[in-house]
PDB file of N, CA, C and O in Angstrom:
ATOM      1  N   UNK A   1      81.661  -4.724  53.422  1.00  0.00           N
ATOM      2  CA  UNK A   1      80.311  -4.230  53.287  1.00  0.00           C
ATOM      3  C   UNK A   1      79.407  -5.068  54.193  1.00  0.00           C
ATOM      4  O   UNK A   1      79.528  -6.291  54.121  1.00  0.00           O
ATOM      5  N   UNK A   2      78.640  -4.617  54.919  1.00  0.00           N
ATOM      6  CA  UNK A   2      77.792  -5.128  55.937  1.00  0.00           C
ATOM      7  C   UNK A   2      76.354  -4.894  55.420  1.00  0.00           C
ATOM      8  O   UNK A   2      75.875  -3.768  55.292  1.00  0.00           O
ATOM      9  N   UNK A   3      75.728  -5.994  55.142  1.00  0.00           N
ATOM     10  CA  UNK A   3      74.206  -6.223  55.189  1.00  0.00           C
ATOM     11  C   UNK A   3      73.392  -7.023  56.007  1.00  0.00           C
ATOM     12  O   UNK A   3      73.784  -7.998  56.647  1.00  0.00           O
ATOM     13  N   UNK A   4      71.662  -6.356  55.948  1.00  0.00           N
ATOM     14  CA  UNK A   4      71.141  -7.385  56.691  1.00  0.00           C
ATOM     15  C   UNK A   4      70.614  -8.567  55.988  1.00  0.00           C
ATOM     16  O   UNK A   4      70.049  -9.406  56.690  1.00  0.00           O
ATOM     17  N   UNK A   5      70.709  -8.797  54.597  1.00  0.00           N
ATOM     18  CA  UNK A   5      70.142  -9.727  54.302  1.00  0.00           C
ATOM     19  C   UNK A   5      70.912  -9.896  52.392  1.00  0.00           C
ATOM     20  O   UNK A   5      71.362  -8.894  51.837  1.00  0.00           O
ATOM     21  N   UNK A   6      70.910 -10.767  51.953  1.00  0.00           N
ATOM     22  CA  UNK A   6      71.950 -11.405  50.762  1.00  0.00           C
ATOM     23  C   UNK A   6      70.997 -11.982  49.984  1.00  0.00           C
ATOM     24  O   UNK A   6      71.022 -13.177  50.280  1.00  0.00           O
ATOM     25  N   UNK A   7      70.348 -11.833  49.331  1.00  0.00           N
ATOM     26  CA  UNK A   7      69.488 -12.425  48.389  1.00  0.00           C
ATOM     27  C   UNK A   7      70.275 -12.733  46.907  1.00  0.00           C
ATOM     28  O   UNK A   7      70.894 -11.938  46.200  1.00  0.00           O
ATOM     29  N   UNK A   8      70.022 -14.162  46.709  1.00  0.00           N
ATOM     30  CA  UNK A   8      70.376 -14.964  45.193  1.00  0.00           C
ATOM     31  C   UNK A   8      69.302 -15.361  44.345  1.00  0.00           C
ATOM     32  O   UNK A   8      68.487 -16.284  44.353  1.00  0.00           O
ATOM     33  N   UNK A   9      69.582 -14.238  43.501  1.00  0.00           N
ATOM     34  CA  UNK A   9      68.337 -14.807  42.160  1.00  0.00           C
ATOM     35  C   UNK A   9      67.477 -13.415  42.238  1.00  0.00           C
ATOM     36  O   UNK A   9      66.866 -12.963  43.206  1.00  0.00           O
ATOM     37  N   UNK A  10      67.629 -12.831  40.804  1.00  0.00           N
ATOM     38  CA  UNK A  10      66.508 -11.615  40.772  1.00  0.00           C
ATOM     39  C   UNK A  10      65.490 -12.507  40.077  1.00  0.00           C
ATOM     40  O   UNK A  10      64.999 -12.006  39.066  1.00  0.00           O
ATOM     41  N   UNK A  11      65.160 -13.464  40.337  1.00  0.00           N
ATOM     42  CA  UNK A  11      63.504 -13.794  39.948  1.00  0.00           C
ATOM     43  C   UNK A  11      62.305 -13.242  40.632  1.00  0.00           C
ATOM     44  O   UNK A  11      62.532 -12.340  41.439  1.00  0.00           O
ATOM     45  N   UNK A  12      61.127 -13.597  40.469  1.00  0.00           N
ATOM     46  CA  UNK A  12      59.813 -13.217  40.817  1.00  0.00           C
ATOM     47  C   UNK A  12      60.021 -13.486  42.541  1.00  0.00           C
ATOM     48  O   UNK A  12      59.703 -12.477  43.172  1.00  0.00           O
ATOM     49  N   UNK A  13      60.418 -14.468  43.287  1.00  0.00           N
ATOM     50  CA  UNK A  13      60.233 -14.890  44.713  1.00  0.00           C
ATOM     51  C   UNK A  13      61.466 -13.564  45.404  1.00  0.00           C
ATOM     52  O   UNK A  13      61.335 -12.860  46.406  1.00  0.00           O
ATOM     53  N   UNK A  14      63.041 -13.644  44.027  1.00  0.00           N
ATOM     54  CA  UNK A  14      64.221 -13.399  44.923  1.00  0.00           C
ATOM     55  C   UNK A  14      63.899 -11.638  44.721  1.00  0.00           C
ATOM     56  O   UNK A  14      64.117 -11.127  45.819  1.00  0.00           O
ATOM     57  N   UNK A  15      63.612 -10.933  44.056  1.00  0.00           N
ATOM     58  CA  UNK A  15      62.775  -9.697  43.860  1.00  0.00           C
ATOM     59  C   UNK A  15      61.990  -9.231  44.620  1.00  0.00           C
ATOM     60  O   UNK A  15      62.093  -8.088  45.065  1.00  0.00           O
ATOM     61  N   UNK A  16      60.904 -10.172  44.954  1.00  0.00           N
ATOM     62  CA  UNK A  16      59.853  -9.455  46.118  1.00  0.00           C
ATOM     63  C   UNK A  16      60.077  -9.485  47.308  1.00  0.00           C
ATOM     64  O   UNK A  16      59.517  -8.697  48.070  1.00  0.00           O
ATOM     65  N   UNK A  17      61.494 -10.982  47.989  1.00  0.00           N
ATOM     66  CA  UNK A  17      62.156 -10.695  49.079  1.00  0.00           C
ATOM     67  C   UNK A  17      62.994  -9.478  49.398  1.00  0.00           C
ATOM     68  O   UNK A  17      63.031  -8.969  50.518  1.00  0.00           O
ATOM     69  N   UNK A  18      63.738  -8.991  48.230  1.00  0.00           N
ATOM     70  CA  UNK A  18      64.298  -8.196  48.195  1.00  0.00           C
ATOM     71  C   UNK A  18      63.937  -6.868  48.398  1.00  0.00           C
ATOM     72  O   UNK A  18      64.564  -6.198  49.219  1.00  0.00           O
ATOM     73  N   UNK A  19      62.923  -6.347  47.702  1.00  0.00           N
ATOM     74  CA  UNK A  19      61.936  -5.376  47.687  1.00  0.00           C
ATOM     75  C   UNK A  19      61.589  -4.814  49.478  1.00  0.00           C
ATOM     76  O   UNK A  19      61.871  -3.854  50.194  1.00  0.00           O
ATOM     77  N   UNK A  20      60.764  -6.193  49.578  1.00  0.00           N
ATOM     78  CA  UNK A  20      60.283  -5.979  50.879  1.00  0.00           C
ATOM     79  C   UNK A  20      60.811  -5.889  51.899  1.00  0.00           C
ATOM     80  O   UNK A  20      60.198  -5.299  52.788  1.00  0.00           O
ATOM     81  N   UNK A  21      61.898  -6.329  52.127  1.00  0.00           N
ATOM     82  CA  UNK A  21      62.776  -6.277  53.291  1.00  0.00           C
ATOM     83  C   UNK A  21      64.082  -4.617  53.153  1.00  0.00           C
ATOM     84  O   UNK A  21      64.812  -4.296  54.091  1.00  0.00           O
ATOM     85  N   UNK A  22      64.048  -4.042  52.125  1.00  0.00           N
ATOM     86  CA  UNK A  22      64.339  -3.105  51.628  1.00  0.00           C
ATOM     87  C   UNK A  22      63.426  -2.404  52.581  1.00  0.00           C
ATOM     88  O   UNK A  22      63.872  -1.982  53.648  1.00  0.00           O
ATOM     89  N   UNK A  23      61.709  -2.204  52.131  1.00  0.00           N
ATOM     90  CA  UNK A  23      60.878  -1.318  52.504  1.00  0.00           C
ATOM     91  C   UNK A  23      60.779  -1.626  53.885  1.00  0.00           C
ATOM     92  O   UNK A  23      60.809  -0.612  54.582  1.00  0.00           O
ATOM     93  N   UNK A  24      60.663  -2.764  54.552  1.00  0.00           N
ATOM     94  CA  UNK A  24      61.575  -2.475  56.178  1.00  0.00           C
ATOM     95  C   UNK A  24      62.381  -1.870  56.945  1.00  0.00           C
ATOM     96  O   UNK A  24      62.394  -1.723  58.167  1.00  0.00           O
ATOM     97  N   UNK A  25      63.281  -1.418  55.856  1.00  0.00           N
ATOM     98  CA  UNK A  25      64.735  -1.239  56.337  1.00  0.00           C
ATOM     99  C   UNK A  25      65.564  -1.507  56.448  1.00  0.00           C
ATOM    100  O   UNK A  25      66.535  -0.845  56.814  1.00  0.00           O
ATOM    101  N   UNK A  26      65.458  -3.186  56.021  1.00  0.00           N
ATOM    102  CA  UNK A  26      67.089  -3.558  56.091  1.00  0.00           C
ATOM    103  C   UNK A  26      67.909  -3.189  54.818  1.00  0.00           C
ATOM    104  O   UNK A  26      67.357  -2.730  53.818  1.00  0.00           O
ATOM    105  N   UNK A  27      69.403  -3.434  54.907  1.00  0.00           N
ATOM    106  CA  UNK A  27      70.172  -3.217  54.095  1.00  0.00           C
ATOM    107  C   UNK A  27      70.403  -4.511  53.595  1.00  0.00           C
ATOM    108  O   UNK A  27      70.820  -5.420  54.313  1.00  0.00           O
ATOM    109  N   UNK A  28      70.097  -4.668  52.127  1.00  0.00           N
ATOM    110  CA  UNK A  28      69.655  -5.559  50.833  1.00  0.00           C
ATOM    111  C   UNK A  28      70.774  -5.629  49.531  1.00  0.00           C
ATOM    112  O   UNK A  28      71.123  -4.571  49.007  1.00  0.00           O
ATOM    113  N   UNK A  29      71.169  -6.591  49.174  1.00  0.00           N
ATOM    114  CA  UNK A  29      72.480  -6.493  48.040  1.00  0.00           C
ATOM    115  C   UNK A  29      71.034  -8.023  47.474  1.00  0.00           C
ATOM    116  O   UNK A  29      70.465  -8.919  48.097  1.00  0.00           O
ATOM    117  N   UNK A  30      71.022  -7.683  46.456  1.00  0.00           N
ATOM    118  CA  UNK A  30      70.425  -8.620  45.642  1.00  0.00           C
ATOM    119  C   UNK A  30      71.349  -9.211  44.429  1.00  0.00           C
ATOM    120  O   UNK A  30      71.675  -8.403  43.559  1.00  0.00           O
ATOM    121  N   UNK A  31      71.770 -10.491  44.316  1.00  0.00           N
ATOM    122  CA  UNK A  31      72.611 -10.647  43.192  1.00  0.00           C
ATOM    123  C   UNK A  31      71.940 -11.605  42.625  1.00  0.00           C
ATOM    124  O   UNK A  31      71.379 -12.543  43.191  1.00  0.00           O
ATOM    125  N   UNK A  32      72.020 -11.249  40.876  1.00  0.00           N
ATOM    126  CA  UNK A  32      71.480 -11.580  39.777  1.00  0.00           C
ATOM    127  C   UNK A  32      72.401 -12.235  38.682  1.00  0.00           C
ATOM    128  O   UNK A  32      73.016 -11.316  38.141  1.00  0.00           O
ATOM    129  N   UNK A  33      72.688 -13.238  38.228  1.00  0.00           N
ATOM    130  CA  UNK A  33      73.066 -13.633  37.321  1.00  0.00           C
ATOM    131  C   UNK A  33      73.101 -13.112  35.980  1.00  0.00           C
ATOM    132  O   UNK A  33      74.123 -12.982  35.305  1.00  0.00           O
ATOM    133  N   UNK A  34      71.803 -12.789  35.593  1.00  0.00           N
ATOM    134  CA  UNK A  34      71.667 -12.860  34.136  1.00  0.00           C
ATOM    135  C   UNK A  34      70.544 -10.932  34.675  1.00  0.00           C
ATOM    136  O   UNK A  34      70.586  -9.887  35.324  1.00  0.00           O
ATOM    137  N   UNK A  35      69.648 -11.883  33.613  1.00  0.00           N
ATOM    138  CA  UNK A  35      68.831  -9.777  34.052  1.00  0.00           C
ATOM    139  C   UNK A  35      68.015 -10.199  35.136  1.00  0.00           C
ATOM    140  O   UNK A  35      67.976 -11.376  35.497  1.00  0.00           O
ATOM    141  N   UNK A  36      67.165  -9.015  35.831  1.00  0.00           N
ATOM    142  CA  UNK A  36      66.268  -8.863  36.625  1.00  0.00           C
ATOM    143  C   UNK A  36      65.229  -9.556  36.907  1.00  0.00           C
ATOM    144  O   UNK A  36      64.450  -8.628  37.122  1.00  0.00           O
ATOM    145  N   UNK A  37      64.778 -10.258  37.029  1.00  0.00           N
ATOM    146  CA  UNK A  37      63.261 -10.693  36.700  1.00  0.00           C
ATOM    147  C   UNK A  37      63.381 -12.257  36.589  1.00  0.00           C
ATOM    148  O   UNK A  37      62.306 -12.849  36.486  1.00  0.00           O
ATOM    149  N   UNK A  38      64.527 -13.014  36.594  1.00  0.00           N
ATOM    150  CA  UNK A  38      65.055 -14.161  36.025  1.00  0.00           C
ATOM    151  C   UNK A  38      64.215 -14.655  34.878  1.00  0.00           C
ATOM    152  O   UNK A  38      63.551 -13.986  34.087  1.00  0.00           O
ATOM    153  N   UNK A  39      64.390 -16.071  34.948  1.00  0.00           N
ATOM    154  CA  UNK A  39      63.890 -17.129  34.059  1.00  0.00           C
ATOM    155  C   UNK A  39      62.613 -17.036  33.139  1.00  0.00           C
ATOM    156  O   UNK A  39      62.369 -17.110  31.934  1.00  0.00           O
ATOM    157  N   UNK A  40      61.709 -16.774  34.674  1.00  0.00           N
ATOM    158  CA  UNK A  40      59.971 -16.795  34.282  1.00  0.00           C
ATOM    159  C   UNK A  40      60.052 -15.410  33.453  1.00  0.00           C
ATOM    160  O   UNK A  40      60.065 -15.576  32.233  1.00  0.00           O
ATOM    161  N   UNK A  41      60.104 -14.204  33.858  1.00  0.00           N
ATOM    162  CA  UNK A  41      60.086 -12.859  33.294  1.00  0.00           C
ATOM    163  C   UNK A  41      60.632 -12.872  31.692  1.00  0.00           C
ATOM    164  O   UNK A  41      59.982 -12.379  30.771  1.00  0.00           O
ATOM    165  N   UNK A  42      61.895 -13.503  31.541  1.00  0.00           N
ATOM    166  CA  UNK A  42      62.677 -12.993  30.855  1.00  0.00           C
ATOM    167  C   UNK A  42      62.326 -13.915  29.523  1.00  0.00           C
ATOM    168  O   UNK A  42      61.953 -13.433  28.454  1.00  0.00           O
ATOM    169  N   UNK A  43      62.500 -15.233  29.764  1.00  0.00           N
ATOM    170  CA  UNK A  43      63.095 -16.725  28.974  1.00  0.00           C
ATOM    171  C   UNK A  43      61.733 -17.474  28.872  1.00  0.00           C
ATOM    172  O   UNK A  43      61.289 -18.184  27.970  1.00  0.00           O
ATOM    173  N   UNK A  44      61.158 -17.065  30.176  1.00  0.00           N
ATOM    174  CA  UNK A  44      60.142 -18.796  30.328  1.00  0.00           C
ATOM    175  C   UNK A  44      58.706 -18.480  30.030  1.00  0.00           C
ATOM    176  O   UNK A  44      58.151 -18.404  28.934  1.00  0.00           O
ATOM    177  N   UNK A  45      58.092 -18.267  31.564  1.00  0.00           N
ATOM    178  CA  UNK A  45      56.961 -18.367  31.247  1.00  0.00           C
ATOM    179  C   UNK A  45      56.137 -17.227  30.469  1.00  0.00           C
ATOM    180  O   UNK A  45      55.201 -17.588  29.754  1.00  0.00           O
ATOM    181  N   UNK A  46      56.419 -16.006  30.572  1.00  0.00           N
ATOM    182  CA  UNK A  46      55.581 -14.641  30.251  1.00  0.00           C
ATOM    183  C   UNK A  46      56.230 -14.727  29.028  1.00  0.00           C
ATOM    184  O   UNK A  46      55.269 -14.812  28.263  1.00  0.00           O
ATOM    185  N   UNK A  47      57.424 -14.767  28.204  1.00  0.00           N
ATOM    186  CA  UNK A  47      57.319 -14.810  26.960  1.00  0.00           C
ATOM    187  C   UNK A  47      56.677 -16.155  26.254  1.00  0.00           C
ATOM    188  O   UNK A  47      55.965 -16.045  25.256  1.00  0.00           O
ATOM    189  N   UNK A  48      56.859 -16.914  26.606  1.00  0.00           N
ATOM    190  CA  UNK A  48      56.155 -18.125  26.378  1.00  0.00           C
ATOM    191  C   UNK A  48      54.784 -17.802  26.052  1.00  0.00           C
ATOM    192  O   UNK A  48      54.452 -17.561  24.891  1.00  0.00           O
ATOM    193  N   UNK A  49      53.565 -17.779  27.506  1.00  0.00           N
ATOM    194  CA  UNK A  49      52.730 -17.246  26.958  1.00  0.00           C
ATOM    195  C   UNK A  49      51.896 -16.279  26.074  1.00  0.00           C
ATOM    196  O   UNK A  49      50.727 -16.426  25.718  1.00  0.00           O
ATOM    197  N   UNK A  50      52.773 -15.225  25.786  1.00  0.00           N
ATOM    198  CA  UNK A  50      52.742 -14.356  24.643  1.00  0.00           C
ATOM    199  C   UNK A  50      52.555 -14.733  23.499  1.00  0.00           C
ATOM    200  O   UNK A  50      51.675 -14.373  22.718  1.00  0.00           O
ATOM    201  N   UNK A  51      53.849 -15.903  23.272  1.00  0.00           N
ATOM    202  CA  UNK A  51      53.890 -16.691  21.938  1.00  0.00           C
ATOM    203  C   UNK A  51      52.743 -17.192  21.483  1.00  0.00           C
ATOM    204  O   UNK A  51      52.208 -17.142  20.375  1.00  0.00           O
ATOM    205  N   UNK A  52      52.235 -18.016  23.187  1.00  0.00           N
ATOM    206  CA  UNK A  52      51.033 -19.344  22.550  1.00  0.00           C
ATOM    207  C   UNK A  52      49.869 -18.085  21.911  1.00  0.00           C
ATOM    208  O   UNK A  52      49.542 -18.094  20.724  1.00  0.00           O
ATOM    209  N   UNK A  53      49.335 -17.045  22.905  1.00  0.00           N
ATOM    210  CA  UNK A  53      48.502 -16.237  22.685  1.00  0.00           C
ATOM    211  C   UNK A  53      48.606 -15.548  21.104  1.00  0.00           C
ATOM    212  O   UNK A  53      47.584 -15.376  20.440  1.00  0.00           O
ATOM    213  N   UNK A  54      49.634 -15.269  20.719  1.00  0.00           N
ATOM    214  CA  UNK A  54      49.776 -14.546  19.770  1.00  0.00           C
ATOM    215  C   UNK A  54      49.204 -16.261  18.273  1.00  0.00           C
ATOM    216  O   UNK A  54      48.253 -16.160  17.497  1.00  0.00           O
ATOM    217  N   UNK A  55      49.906 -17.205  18.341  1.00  0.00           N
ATOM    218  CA  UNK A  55      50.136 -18.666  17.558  1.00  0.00           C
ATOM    219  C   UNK A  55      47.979 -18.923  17.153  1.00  0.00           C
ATOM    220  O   UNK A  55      47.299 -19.181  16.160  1.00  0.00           O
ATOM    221  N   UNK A  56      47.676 -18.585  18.937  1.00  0.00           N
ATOM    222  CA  UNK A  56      45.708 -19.024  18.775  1.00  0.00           C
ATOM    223  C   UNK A  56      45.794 -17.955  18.097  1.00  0.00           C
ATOM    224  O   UNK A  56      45.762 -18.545  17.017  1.00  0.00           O
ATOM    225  N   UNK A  57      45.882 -16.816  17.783  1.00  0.00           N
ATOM    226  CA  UNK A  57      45.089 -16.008  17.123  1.00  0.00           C
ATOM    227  C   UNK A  57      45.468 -15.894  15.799  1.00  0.00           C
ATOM    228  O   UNK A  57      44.723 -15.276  15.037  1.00  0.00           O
ATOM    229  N   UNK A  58      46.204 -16.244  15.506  1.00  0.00           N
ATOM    230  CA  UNK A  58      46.553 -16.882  14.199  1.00  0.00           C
ATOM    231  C   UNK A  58      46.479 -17.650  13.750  1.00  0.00           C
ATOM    232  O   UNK A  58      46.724 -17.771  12.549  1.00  0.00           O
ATOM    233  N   UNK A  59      46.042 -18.682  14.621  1.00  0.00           N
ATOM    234  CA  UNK A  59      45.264 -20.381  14.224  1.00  0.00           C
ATOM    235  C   UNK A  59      43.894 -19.405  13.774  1.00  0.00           C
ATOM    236  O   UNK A  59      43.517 -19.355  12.603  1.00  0.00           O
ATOM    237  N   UNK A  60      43.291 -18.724  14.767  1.00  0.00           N
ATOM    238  CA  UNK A  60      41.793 -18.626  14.928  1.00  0.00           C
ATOM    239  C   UNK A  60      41.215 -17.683  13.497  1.00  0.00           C
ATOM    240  O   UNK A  60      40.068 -17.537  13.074  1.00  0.00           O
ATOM    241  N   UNK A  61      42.648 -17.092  12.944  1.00  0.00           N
ATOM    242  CA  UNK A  61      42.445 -15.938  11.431  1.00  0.00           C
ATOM    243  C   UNK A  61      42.331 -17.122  10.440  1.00  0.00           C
ATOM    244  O   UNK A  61      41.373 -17.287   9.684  1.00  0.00           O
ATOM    245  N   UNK A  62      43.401 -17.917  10.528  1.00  0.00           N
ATOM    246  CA  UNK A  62      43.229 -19.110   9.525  1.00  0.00           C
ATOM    247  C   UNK A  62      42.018 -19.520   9.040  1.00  0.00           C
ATOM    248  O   UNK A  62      41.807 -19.781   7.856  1.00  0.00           O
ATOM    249  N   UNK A  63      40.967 -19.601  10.202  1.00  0.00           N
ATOM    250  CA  UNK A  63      39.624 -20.355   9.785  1.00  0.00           C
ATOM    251  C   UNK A  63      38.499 -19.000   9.968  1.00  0.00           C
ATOM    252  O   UNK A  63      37.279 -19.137  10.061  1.00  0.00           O
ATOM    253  N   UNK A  64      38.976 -18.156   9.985  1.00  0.00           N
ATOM    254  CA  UNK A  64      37.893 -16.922   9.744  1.00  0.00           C
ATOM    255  C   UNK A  64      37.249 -17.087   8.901  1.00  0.00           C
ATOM    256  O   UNK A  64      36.058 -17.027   9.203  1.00  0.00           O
ATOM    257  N   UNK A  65      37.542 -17.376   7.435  1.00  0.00           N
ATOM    258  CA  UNK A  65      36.990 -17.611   6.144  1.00  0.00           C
ATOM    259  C   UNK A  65      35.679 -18.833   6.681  1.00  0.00           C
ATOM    260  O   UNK A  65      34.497 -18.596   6.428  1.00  0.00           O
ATOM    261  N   UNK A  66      36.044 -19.930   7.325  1.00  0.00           N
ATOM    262  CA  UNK A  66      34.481 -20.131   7.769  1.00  0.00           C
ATOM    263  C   UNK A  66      33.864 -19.928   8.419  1.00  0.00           C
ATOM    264  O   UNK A  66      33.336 -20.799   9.111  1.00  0.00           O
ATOM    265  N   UNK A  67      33.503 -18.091   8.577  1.00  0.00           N
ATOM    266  CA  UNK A  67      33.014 -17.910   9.588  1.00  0.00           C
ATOM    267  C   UNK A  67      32.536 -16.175   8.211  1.00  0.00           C
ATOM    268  O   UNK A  67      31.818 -15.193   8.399  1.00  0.00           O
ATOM    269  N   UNK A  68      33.315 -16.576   7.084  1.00  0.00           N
ATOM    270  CA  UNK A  68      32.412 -15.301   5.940  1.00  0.00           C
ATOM    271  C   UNK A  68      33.229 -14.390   6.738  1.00  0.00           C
ATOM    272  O   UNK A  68      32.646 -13.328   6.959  1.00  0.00           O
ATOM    273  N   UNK A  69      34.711 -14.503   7.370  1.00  0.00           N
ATOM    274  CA  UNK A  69      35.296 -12.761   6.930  1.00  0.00           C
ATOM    275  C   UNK A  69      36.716 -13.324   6.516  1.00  0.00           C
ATOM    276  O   UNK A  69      37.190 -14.413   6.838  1.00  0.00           O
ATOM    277  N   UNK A  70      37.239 -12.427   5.800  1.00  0.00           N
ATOM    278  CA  UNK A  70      38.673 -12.646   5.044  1.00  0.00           C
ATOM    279  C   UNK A  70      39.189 -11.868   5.030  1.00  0.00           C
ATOM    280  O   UNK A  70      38.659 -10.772   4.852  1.00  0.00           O
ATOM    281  N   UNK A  71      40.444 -12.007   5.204  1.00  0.00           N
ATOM    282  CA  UNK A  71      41.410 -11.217   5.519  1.00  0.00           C
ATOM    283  C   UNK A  71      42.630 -11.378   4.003  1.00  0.00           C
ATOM    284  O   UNK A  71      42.923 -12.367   3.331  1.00  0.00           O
ATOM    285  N   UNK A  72      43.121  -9.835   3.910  1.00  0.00           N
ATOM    286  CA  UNK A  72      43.734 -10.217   2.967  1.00  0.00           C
ATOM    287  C   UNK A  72      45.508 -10.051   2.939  1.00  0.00           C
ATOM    288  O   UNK A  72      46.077  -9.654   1.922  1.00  0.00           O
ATOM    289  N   UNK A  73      46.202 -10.389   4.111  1.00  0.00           N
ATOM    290  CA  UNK A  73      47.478 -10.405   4.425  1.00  0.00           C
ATOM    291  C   UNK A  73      47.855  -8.928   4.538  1.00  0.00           C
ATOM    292  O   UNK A  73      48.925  -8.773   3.948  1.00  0.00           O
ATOM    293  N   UNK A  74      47.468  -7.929   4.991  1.00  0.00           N
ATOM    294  CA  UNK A  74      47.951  -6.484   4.851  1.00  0.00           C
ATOM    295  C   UNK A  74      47.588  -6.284   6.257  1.00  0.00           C
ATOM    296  O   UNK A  74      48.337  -5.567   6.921  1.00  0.00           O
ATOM    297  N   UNK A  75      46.312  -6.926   6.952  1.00  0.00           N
ATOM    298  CA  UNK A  75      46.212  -6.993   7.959  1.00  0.00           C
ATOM    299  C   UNK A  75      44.509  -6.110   8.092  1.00  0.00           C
ATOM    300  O   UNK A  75      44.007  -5.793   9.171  1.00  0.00           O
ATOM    301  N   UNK A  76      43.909  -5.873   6.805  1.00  0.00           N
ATOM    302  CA  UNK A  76      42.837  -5.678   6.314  1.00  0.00           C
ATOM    303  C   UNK A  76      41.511  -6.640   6.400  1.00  0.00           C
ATOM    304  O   UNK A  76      41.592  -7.433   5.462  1.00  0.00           O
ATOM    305  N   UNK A  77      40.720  -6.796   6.909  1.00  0.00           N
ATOM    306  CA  UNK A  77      39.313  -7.851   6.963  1.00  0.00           C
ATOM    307  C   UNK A  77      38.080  -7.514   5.942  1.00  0.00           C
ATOM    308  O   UNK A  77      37.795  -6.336   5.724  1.00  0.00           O
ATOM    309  N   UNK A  78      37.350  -8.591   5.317  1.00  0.00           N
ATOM    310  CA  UNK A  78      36.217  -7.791   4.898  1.00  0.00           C
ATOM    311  C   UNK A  78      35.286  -9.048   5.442  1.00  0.00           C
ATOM    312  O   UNK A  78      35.388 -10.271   5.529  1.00  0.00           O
ATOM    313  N   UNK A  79      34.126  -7.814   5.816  1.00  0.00           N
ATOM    314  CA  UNK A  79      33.204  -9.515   5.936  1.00  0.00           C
ATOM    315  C   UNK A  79      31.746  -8.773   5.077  1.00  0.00           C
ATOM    316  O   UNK A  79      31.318  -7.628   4.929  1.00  0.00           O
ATOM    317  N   UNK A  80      31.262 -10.360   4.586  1.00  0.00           N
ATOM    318  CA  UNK A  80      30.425  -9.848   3.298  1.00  0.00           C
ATOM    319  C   UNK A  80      29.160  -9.941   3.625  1.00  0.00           C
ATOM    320  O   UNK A  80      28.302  -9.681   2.781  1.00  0.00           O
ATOM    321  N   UNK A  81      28.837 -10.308   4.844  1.00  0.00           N
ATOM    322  CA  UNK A  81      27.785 -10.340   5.814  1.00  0.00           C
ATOM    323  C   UNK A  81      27.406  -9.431   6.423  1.00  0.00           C
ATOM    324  O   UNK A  81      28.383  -8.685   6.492  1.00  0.00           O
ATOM    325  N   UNK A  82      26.460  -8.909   7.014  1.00  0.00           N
ATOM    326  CA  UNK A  82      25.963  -7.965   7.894  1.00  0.00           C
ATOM    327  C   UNK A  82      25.513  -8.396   9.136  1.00  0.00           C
ATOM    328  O   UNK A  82      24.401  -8.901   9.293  1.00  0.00           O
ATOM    329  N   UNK A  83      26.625  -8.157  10.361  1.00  0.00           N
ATOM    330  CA  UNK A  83      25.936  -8.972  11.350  1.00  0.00           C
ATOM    331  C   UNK A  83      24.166  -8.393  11.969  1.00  0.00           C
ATOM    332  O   UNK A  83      23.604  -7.334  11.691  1.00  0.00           O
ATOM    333  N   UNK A  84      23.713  -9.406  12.757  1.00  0.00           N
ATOM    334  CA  UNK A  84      22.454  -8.938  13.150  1.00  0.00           C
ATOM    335  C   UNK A  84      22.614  -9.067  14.783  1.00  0.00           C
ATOM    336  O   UNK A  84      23.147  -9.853  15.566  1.00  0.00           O
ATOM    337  N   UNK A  85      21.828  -7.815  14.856  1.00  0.00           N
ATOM    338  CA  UNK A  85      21.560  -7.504  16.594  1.00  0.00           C
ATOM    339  C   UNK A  85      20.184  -7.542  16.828  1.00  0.00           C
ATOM    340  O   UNK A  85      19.370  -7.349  15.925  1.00  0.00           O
ATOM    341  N   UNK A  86      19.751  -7.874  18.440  1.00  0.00           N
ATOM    342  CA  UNK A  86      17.887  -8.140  18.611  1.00  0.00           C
ATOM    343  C   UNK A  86      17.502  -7.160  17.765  1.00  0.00           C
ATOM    344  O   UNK A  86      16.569  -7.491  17.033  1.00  0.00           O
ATOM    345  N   UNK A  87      17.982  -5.883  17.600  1.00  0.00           N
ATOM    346  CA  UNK A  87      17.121  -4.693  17.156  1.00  0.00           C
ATOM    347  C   UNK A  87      17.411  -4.699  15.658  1.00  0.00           C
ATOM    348  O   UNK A  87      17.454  -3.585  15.134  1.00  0.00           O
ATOM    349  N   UNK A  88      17.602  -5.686  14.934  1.00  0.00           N
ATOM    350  CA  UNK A  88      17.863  -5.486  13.938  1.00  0.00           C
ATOM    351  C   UNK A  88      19.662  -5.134  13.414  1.00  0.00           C
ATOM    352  O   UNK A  88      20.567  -4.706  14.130  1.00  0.00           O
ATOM    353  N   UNK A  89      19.705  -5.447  12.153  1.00  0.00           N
ATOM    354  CA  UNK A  89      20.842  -5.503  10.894  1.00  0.00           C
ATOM    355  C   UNK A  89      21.875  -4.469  11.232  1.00  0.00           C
ATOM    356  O   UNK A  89      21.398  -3.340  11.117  1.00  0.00           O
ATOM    357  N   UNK A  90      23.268  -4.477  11.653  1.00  0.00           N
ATOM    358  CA  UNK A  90      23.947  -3.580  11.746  1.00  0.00           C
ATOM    359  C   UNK A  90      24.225  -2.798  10.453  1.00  0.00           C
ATOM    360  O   UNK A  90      23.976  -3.594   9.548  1.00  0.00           O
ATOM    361  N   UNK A  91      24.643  -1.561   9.892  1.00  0.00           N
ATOM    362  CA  UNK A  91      24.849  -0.714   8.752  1.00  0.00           C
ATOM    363  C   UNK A  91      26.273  -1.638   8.204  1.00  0.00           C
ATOM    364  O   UNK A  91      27.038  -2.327   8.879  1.00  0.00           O
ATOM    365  N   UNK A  92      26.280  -1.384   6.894  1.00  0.00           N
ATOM    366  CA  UNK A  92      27.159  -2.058   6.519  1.00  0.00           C
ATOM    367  C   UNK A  92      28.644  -1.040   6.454  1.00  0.00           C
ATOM    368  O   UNK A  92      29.712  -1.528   6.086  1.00  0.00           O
TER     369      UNK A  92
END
């Protein structure tokens, strides 16, 4: 099999080499270890950050209660306040 170019690693860098030199024209064999997208995509960073994002907002429900709204584990809120806008008291 004859190619113009051999790319190692479907990560984010070995993917967009791949891609692009594809949309050139050359003939492209990309080999991947594990899945597509490697490490960062799959394992590292983008699920990672998901986690932390998802962890703050569940820190940030924790202390809702001082802030007068409560939540009651169903995924339900009440707040016993009426916020206020320049124009006046939102409807409850």
């Amino acid at each position: 099999m004859k190619t113009d170019l051999f790319v190692i690693g479907g990560g984010p860098a070995g993917y967009n080499a791949a891609k692009r030199a594809a949309e050139q024209g050359m003939s492209v064999v990309l080999a991947e270890e594990r899945r597509l997208g490697g490490v960062c995509l799959n394992e590292g960073c983008i699920p990672t950050k998901s986690l932390l994002h998802a962890a703050k907002i569940f820190d940030q429900g924790k202390k809702a209660a001082d802030f007068g709204v409560a939540f009651d584990g169903g995924g339900r809120s009440s707040m016993p306040w009426r916020p206020r806008t320049r124009t006046g008291w939102l409807p409850p």
